[in-house]
C-alpha angles and dihedrals in degrees: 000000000000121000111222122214130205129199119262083213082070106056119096123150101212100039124053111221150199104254139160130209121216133207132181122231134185097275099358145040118227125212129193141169109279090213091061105032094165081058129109112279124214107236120212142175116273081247102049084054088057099052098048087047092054087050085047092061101036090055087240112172111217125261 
């Protein structure tokens, strides 16, 4: 079974916020809304994920 991770950057204890989990799993990472976690998930290369996570970071808006 997969263990799911959420940003520490997510918790808050007065606001609730839009947040994602991540897992890893053996040649993707898989990614799925933290508020509806029996929901479906969005699975991705480990280098697509890479790349999303370095835009992210950057603040790049999406083409």
């Amino acid at each position: 079974m997969a263990q799911w991770r959420k940003s520490s950057h997510s918790e808050s204890s007065t606001v609730q916020t839009d947040c994602v989990e991540v897992t890893a799993f053996i040649d993707a990472v898989g990614i799925r809304d933290s508020k509806a976690p029996t929901s479906d998930h969005l699975s991705v290369s480990r280098a697509d994920f890479g790349v999303l996570v370095a835009r992210v970071k950057q603040d790049v808006p999406e083409r």
